[in-house]
C-alpha positions in Angstrom: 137.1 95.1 110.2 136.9 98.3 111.5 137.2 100.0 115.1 133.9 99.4 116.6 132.1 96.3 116.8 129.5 96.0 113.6 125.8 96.8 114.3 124.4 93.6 114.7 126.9 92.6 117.5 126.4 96.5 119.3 123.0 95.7 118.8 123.1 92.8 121.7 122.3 93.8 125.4 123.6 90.6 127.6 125.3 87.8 125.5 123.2 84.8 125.8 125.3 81.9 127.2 124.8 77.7 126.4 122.3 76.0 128.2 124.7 72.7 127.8 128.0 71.9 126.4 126.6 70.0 123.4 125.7 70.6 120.2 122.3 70.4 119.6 122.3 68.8 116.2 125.0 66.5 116.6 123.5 64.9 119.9 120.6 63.8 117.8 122.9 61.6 115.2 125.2 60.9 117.2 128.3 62.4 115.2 131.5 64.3 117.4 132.1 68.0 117.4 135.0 69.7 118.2 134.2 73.2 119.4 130.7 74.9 120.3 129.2 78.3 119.3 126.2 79.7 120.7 124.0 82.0 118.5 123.1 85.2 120.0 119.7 85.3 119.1 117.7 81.7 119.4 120.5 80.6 121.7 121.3 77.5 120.2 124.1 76.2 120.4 126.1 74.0 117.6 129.6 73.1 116.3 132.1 74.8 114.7 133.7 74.9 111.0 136.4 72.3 112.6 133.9 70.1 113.1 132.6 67.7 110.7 128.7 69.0 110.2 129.6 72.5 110.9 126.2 72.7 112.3 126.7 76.7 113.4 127.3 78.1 109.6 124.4 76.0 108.7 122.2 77.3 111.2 123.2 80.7 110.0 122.6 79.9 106.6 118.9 78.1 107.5 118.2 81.7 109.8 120.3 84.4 109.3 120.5 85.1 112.4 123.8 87.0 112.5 126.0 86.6 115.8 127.6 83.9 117.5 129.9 83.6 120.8 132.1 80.8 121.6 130.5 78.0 124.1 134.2 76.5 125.4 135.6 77.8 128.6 138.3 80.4 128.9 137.2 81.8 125.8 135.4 85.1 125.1 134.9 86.1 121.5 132.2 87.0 119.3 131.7 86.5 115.5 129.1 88.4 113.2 128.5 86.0 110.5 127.4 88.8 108.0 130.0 91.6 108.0 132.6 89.3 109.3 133.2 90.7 112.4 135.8 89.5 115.2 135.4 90.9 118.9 137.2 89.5 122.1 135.4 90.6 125.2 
């Protein structure tokens, strides 16, 4: 990683926050999740690699769609799927 963010996360004007504390796939089979990410560009949002359907990476891997914040409280990070990419805000 280098000193600047990557250019798909300087790319973003306003980070786009959950619109509820669920993910969206898991809700509909009724599996657990343990932490939620919320892409930066359809504003889903989905569970973590820790969590059993690691819904997030396969919603990257269905849209490449590149950026992702954390959804839990109290924490303010951003990943960038593609160039690997770790930013705390």
């Amino acid at each position: 990683m280098g000193d600047s963010p990557c250019k798909h996360i300087r790319a973003l004007d306003k980070l786009t926050q959950p619109k509820t504390y669920e993910c969206e796939e898991c809700i509909k089979t009724g599996s657990d999740w343990l932490h939620l990410r919320t892409c930066q560009t359809c504003g889903g949002t989905y569970c973590c690699d820790n969590s059993p359907n690691k819904h997030m990476t396969a919603h990257y891997h269905a849209t490449s769609h590149p950026v992702i914040i954390s959804a839990e409280p109290g924490e303010q990070w951003l990943w960038c799927y593609p160039d690997e990419d770790f930013v705390e805000y």
